[in-house]
Each structure stands twice: as structure tokens, then as C-alpha cells.
C-alpha positions as CSV (number, residue, x, y, z in Angstrom):
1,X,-58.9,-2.6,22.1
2,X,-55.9,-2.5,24.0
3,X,-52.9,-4.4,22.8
4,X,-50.9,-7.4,23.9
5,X,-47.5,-7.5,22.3
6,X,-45.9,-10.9,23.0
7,X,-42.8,-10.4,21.3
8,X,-40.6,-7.4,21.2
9,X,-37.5,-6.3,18.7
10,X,-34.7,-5.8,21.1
11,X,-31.3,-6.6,19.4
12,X,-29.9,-3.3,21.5
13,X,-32.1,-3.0,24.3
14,X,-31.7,-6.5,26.1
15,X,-33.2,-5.6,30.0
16,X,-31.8,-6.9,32.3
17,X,-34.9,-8.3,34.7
18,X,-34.4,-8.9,38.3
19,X,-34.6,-12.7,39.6
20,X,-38.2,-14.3,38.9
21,X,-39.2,-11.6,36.8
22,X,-41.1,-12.0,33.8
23,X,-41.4,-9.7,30.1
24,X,-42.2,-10.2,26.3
25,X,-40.1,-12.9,24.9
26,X,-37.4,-11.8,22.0
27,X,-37.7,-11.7,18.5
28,X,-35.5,-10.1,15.4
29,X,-35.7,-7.8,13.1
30,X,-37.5,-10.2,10.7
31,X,-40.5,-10.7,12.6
32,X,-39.6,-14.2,13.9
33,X,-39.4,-15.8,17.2
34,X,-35.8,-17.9,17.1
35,X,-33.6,-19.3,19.6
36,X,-30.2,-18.9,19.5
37,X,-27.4,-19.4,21.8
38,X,-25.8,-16.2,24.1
39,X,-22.6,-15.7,22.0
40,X,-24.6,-15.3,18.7
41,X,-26.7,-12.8,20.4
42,X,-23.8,-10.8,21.9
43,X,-22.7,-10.3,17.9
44,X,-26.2,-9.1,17.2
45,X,-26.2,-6.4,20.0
46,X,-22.7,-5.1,18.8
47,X,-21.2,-6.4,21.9
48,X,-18.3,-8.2,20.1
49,X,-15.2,-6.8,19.5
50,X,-11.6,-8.4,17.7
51,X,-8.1,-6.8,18.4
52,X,-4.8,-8.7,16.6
53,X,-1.4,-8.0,16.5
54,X,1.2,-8.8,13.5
55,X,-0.6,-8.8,9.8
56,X,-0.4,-10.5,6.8
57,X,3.5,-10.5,6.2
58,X,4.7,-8.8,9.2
59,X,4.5,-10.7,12.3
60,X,5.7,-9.6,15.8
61,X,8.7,-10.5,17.6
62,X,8.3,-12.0,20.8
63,X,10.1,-10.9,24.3
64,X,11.6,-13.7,26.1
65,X,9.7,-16.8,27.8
66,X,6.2,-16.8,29.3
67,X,6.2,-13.7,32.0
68,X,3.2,-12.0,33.5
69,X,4.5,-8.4,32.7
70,X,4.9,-9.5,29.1
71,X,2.0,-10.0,27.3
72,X,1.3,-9.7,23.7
73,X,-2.1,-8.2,23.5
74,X,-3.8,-6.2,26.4
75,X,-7.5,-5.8,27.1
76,X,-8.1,-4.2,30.1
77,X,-11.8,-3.6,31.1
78,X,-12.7,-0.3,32.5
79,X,-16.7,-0.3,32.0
80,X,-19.1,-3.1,32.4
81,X,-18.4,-6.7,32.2
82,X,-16.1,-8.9,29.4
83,X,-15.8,-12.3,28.5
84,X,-12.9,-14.2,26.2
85,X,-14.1,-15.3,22.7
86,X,-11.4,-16.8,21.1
87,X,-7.7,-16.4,21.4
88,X,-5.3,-17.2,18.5
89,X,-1.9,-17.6,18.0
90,X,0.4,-18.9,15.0
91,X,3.7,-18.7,14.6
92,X,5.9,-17.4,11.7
93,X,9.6,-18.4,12.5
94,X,11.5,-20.0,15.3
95,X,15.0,-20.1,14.6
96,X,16.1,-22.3,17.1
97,X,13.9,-21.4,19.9
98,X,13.0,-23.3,22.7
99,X,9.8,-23.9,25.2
100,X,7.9,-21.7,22.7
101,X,4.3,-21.4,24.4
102,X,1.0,-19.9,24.7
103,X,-1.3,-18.6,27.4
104,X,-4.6,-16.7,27.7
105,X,-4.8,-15.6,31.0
106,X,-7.9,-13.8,32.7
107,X,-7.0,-11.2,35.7
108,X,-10.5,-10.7,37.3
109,X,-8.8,-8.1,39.8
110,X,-7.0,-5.3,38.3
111,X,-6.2,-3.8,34.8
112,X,-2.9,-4.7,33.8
113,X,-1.6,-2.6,30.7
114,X,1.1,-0.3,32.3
115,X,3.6,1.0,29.4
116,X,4.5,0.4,26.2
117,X,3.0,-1.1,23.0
118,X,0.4,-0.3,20.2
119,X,-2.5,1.5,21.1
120,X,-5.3,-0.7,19.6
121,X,-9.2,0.3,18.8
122,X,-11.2,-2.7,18.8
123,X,-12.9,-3.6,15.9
124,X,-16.6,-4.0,16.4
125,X,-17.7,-7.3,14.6
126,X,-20.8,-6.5,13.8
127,X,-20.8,-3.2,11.5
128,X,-24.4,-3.6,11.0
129,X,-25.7,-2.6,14.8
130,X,-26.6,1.3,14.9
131,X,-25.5,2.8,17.6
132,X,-23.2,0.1,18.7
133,X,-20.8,1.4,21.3
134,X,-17.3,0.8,21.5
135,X,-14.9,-1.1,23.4
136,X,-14.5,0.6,27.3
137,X,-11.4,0.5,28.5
138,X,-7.3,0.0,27.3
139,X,-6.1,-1.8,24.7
140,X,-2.3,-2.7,23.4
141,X,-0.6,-4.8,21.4
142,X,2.8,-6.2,20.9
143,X,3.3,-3.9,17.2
144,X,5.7,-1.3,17.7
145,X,7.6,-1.8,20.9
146,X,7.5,-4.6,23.8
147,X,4.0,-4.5,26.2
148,X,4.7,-3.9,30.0
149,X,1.9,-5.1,32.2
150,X,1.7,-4.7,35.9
151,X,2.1,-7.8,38.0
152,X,-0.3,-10.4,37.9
153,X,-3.0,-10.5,40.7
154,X,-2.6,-13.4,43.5
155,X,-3.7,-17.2,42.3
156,X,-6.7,-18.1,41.9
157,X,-7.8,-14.2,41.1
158,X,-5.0,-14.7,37.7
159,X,-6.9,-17.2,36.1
160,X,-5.1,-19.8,33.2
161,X,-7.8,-20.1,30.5
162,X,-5.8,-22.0,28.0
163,X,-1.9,-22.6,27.3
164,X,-0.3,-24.7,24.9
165,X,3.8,-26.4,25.0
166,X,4.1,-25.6,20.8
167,X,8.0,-27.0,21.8
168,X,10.3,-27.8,24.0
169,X,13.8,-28.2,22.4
170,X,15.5,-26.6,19.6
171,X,14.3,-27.8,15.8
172,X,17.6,-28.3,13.9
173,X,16.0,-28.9,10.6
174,X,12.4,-26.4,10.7
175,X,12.3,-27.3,6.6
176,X,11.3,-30.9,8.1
177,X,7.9,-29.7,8.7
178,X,8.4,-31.2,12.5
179,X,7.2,-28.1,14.3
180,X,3.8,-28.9,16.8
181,X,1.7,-25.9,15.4
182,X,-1.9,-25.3,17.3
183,X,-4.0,-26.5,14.2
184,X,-7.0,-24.9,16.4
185,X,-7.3,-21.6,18.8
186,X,-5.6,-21.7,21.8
187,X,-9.2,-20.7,23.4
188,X,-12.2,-20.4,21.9
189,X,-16.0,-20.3,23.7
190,X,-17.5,-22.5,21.2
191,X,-15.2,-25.3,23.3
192,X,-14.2,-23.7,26.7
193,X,-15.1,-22.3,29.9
194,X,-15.1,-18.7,29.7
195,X,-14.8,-16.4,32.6
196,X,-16.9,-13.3,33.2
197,X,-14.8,-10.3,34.4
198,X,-15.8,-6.9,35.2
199,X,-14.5,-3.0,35.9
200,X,-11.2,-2.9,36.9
201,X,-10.3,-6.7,35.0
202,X,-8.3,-7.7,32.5
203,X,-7.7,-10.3,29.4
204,X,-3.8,-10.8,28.7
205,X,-2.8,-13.0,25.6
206,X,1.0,-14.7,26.2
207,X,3.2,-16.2,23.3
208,X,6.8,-16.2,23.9
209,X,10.0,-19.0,23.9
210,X,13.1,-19.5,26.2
211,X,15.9,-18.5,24.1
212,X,15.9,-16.7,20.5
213,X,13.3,-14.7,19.7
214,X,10.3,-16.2,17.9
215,X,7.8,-14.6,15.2
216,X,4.3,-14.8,14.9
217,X,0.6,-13.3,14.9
218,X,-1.9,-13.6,17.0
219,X,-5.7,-12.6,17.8
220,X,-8.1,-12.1,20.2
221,X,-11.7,-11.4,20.8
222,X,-14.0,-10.7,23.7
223,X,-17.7,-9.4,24.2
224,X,-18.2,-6.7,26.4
225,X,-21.4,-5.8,27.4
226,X,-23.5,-4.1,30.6
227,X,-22.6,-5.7,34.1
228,X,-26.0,-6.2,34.8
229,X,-26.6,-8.9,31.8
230,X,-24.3,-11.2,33.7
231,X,-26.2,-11.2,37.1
């Protein structure tokens, strides 16, 4: 008697079916049929990858206001297709800083990462997928020595995901606790839009303040996965 399989194990092996087309529904490694939502699965399939710059006590320095060839964390996507996950940032000290802010931008025509920086491996975030494979493409961060990236492409290809004004003047008194921390991500999916970019794109993570130099950490993290998954 010939089988009919109606479900299929496929953490690692998602196909990806033409328009209309039909297969076997998905189920996991337990046996059961579940519904979850695309992120979750992403993590299952080892597509999910974390970078951050700064750590426990040691944060980075900042370079200057908000600027395009100055970013703080690079991901520039040289195989398939990426999409933002979360971007973080806190901040250590200020000084007297002022118009410290954040942006996560989204480049969806060119890789950016040009000189300079940390060369940074991706973590994968879920250690449990065999065979996983790693990120594809070039990744910096801010530890070490200031990031260069190439100009930004042309509005609307250099996309604003998320910024945030943390503040505008000088705090004379930080001790006063009057400092407009985030008190969530800057960006996260979970609240967001996300964009969709693919080979040659690129994720660029901004945290800077007008004058005096400000100290913080910050973190980002972004699925990558096969181009044809996304269309």
C-alpha cells in the first residue's frame, strides 16, 4: 500500500513553491502539526543571527552626530535575502552631549561597509540547528576604531526604519536621573515594519550626538535566509 504522508519534518528544508502550488503541510521534530508565526520559524531554520558592539563594562565611543558614512554596526548582505530583527541601543555616558540620537537605516541598493572597524562573526541564535549556515556577507562594528561606510544610496532606496531624539540640549546635572533613555528597542519586528533586502543590500545601525562624544552599547539582529523564501 502506497503511502500518503501529509505532514513533513522540514525545519531546514523549507521549499520554496511557485505561486498556486500546493505540498505536505509542516510539522516539527516532535511529531506535531503547530502554527507559528514566520520570525519563530526563521530561528528554527538557523536563519537568525545577533552581532553587538560594546560589552558588559566597556562600551563604545561614538563619532560625531548622525552621518551616513558613520555607522556603528555594519551588515552588509552579500547572499540571499535579510530582514531587521531588532535593533538596540543604550547609552553609558553623555557628558554634556547634545542631539544624541539613534537610527536603523535599511539600504536595499548597495553594501555599504568600506573601511575601518571590528570584523564581527554573527552569532547564530539557534545553536541547536545542524548544519545551520552562517551569515553571508560583511560585518563591522564600532569596537576598535571608527566604521567608514560608503554613501548612502538615493531616498527612498535608504530607507529610515526607526530613529529616536534621546536629547536635544546639554544635561547639566546627569546624577538627576533626567536623561530620555529608550526603555524599549529602537526597532524590533515583534512591533514594526520590516524591510526585506537582498544581494548587494545593507542594514546600518546609527547612534551618535552633536558635540562631546557619547558612550554606549548597542545590538542588532537580522534573519537571513534564501531569496526565493521571500517571493
Amino acid at each position: 500500500m502506497a503511502r500518503d504522508d501529509v505532514f513533513q519534518v522540514r525545519h531546514q528544508s523549507i521549499p520554496a513553491l511557485s505561486e498556486a502550488a500546493a505540498d505536505r503541510a509542516i510539522m516539527n521534530k516532535a511529531g506535531a502539526q503547530i502554527v507559528i508565526d514566520l520570525f519563530t520559524q526563521f530561528l528554527l531554520s538557523g536563519y537568525c543571527f545577533h552581532m553587538q558592539t560594546g560589552t558588559e563594562d566597556a562600551p563604545i565611543t561614538t563619532q560625531g552626530p548622525l552621518d551616513d558614512t558613520k555607522p556603528i554596526i555594519v551588515a552588509d548582505c552579500l547572499s540571499g535575502a535579510m530582514m531587521p530583527l531588532l535593533a538596540e541601543i543604550n547609552v553609558q555616558a553623555h557628558s554634556t552631549s547634545t542631539l544624541i540620537g539613534a537610527l536603523l537605516e535599511a539600504d536595499m541598493d548597495k553594501a555599504r561597509y568600506s573601511s575601518g572597524g571590528t570584523v564581527y562573526v554573527p552569532e547564530q541564535m539557534n545553536k541547536a540547528a545542524t548544519g545551520a549556515a552562517a551569515a553571508n556577507g560583511t560585518f563591522y562594528t564600532e569596537e576598535g576604531s571608527a566604521i567608514v561606510a560608503a554613501a548612502k544610496s538615493a531616498v527612498p532606496a535608504s530607507l529610515e526604519l526607526a530613529r529616536a531624539q534621546l536629547s536635544e540640549d546639554a544635561i547639566g546635572d546627569p546624577g538627576t536621573g533626567m536623561f530620555a533613555q529608550l526603555g524599549q528597542p529602537l526597532f524590533t519586528v515583534r512591533r514594526q515594519m520590516p524591510v526585506i533586502l537582498t544581494n548587494p543590500g545593507s542594514l546600518c545601525l546609527h547612534f551618535g550626538s552633536a558635540t562631546a562624544a557619547i558612550t554606549g552599547y548597542a545590538a542588532l539582529e537580522f534573519a537571513q535566509f534564501p531569496a526565493s523564501l521571500a517571493w
